[in-house]
N, C-alpha and C positions, 0 to 999 in steps of 0.2 A: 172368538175371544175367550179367554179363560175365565174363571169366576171371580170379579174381585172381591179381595175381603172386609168382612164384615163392615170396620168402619171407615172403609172406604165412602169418601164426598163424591158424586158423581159428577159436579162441575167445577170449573167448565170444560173437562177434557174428560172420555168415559176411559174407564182401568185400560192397559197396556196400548189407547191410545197412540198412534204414531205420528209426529208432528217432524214441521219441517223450519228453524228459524236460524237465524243470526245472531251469534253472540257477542257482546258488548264490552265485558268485566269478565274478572275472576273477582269471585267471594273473598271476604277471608279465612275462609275455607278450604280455598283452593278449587273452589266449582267454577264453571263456567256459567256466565247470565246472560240469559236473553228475554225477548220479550215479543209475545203474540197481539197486538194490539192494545198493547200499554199491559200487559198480564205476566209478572216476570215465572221465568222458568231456571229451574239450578240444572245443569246438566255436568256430572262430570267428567273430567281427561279429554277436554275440549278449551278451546283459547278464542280470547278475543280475535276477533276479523274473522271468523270462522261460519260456513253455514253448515248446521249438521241436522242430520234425522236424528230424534230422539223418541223413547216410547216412554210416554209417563205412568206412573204406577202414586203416587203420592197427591190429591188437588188442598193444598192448606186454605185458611183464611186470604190470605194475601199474594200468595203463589202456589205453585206447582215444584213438584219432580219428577224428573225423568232418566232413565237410563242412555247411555249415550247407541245408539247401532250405528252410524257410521257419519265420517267426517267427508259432506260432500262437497266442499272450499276451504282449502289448508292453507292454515296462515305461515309465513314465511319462517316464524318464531318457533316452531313445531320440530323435535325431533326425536330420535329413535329412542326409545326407553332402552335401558342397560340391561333390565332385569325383567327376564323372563313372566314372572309373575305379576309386574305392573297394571293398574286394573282390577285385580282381583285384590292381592296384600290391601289392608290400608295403612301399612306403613309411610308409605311414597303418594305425593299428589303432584308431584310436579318435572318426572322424571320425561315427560313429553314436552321439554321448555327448553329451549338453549338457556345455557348458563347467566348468557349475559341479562335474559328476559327475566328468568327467575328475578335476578337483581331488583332491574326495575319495578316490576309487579311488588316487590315486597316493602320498595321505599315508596310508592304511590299507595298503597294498602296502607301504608300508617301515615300519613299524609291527609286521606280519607277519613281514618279513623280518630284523627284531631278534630276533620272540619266538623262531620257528621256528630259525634258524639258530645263534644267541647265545644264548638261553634269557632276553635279554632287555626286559623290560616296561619301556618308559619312555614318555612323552608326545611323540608329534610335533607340532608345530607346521603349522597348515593350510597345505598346499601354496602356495605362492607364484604367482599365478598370470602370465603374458605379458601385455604392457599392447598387445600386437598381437597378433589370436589367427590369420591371415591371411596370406600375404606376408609374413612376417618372416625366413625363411632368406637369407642372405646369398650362401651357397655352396650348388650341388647337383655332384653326379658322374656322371651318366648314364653308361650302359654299349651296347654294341652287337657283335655276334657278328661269328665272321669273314662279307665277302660270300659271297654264293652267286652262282654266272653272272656274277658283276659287280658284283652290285646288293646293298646293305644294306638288313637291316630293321629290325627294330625296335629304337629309341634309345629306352631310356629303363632303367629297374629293374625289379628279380626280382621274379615273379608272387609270389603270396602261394604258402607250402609249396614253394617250388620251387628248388632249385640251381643254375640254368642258365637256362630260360626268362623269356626278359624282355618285361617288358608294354609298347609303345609308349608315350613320355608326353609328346606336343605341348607341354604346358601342365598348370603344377603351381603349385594352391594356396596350396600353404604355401610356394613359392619368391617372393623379390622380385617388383617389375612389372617391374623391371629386366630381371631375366633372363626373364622371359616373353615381352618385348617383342622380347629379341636371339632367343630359341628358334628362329621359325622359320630365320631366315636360316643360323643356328648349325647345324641339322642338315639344309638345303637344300645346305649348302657340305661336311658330313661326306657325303652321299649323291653329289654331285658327284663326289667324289674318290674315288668305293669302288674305283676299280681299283690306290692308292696304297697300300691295306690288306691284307697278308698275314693279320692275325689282327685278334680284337675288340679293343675299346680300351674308355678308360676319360677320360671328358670330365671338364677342369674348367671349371667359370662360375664365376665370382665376384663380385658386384660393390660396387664399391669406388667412392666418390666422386660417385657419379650416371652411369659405368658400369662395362661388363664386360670383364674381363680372362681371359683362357682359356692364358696362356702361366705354369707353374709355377712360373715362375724370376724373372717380373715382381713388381717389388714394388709392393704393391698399402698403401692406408692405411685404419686402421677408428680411428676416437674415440668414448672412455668417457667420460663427463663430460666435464672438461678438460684431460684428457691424451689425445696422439695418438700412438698406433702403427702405424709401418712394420713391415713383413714380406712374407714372400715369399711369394706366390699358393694358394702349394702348401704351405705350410707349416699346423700347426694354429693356429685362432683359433678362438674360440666362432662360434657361425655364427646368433646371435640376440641383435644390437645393440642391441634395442631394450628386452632390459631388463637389460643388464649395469649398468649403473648401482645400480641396485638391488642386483642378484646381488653384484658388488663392495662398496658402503655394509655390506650385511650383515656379509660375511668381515671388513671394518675393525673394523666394532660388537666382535664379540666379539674379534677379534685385539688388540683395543687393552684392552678391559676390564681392567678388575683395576691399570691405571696401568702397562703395560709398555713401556719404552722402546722395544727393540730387535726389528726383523723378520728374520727369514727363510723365504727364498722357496724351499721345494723343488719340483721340477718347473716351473722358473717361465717355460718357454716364452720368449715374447718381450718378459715383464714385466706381464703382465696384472696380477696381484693385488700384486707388489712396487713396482709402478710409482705401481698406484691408492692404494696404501695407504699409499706415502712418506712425504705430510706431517702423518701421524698418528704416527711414528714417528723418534727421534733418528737414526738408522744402519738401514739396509737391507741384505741379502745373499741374492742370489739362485742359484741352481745350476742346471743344466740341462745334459742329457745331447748334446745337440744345440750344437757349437759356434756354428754360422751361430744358430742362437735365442740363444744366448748373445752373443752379436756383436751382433746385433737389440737385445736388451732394452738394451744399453751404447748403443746409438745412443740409442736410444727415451728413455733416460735424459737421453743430452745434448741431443735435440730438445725436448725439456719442460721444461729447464734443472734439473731434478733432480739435487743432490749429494751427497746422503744415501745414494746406492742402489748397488752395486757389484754384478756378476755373475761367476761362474764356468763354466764348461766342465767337467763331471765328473758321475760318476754320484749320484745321489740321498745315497748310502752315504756316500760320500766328504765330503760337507761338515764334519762336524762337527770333522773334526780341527782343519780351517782356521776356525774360529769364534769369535773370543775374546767376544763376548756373555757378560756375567753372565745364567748360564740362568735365575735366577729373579725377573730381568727380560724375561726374551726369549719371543715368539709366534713357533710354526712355524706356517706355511701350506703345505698339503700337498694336490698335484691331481696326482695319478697317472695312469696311464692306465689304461684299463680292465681289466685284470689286478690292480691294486692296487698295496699295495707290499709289496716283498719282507720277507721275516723276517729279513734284515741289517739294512734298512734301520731296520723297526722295534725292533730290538734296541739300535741306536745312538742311534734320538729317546730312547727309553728312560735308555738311559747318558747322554745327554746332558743329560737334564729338564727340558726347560722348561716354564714356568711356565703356558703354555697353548699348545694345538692344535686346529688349526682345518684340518678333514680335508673338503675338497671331493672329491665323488665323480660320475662319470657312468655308476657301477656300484652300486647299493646293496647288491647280493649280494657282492659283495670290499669293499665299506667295510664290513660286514657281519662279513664274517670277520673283516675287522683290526680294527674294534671289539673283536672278542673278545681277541684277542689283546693288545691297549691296555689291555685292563681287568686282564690278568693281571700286568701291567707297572705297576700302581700309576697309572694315568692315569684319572677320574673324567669321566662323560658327563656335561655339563653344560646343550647342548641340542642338538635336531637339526630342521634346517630343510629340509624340498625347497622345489625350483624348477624352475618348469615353462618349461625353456629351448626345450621343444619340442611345443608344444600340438598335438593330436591323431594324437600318435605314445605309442608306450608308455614312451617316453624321457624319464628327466626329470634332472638333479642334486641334491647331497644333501648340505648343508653339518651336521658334524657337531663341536661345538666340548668338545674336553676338559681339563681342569685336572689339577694334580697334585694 
């Protein structure tokens, strides 16, 4: 047995451990769960209905972790990973899933995470799934530590369970051809220059137009149906084109329902959802805490010849005052960042009332919460849709639309 370390708990399973059980669930995580005599265990790159040997190296309060060594009953839903490196990257958690599984695991996952968190049961709607399951990331960020003697290693993302160590990654999957195509020259030209690097760094690619752009500050352009947006390299955009079309259509469906005239856009970035959803709506208003986004979407407005849409510079909280919209004509559109939104903010949709809400998430555990909180405020779940912006990652969005 090797030595474990220091604050390593010695029960109930002693360091590297090998145990033999039956898994249950995936996390939301993307781990697998099982359970030794009521004692759950996270194993990952293993599936429900599965019996695998695991070695644990982790014993917490309330569970264990273990490393997965091998799958001794394969579930039916189990296939070949694409990519070479799967297992080690922690980019990818779920490239060992048929597509169709992926789906379900991730509309059962939020499903879960209504009842468990919210205490609420309601209907999800089957996960939405990518019309590109492949090559569809538009942007990736590779990482690389400071050189050693001169020379840098390994470019690419954190090993899976790891804080620091990073796995090499030549070539990735789920990135464009585009950026795959630039990769080698891209980190032939970062190894070149390793004597120019005091400490690690953090790449950007992007590609934009038919190609890449790796300067933060370039402005780079992506088109949704028939509106085009400029923005800045570096800045956020969804980073799977290939089915915002959709993803946006939905948000309009229920943002417009019910015959509401007027939009607003909280968190609205560089216009994505106020931009697409203009000509469904008399008057637009977008906000965003970011001025240069805010700047962007006024462009993006005049480039698309869109009159309807106006933006602000301010935080989330702050719009309402500046808002003359009759509320019980007016849809909020609300895409937060992964934290959610705050309890001002939601206090003020509240005061405010409008007539419907349409809560876009890339957290379902904080749309989750504020769910709960929405319902205490007199706001009614009316449906909740994922979409799977990011196939064989545990990552997915979560549009969830509420009435008064």
């Amino acid at each position: 047995m090797p030595r474990p370390p220091k604050k390593f708990v010695p029960t109930p399973f002693e360091y590297h451990q090998e145990i033999e059980l039956k898994i249950d669930a995936l996390s939301n995580l993307g781990q697998g769960l099982g359970r030794i005599d009521g004692w759950v265990v996270f194993v990952p790159f293993c599936l429900p209905g599965e019996t695998v040997k695991a070695r644990v190296y982790r014993n917490d309060k309330n569970c264990s972790h273990a490393d997965l060594v091998e799958v001794i009953e394969k579930a039916p839903e189990r296939a070949e990973p694409a990519c070479p490196l799967f297992g080690d990257c922690g980019g990818c958690q779920y490239q060992h899933l048929t597509y169709d599984a992926q789906l379900a695991w991730k509309t059962r996952q939020v499903g879960e995470l209504m009842k468990h968190m919210a205490s609420v049961t309601f209907p999800v709607n089957p996960c939405h799934g990518s019309p590109k399951l492949w090559n569809y990331r538009s942007k990736i960020t590779p990482h690389f530590a400071p050189p050693r003697e001169g020379t840098i290693g390994e470019i690419g993302f954190l090993a899976v369970g790891r804080r620091s160590q990073l796995v090499d990654v030549p070539q990735c999957p789920i990135a464009m051809d585009t950026i795959n195509e630039a990769l080698p020259e891209l980190r032939a030209d970062i190894r070149a220059q390793a004597k120019s690097f005091k400490r690690g760094a953090t790449l950007l690619i992007r590609a934009t137009e038919g190609h890449i752009e790796t300067n933060p500050k370039a402005v780079v352009t992506e088109k949704v149906g028939d509106v085009s947006f400029d923005f800045l390299a570096g800045d956020f955009f969804q980073n799977n084109p290939y089915i915002l079309p959709e993803f946006t259509g939905h948000v309009a469906e229920k943002a417009k329902a019910g015959g509401t005239k007027y939009l607003v856009d909280a968190y609205c970035g560089s216009g994505l959802f106020a931009l697409t959803l203009a000509k469904h709506f008399d008057k637009v208003a977008g906000v965003e805490v970011s001025e240069t986004a805010a700047e962007w979407a006024q462009r993006n407005a005049t480039k698309n010849g869109i009159t309807n849409a106006t933006f602000l510079a301010a935080s989330a909280e702050a719009i309402f005052a500046q808002i003359d919209f009759p509320a019980n004509e007016t849809a909020v559109v609300i895409d937060p960042p992964r934290k959610g939104c705050t309890r001002e903010f939601l206090d003020q949709l509240a005061a405010f009332a409008p007539a419907r809400v349409v809560y876009v998430s890339c957290d379902p555990a904080t749309q989750v919460r504020d769910l709960a909180i929405m319902q205490e405020q007199g706001f009614k779940l009316e449906d909740v849709q994922p979409f799977d912006l990011f196939p064989h990652t545990r990552h997915l969005e979560c549009v969830m639309t509420f009435v008064r």
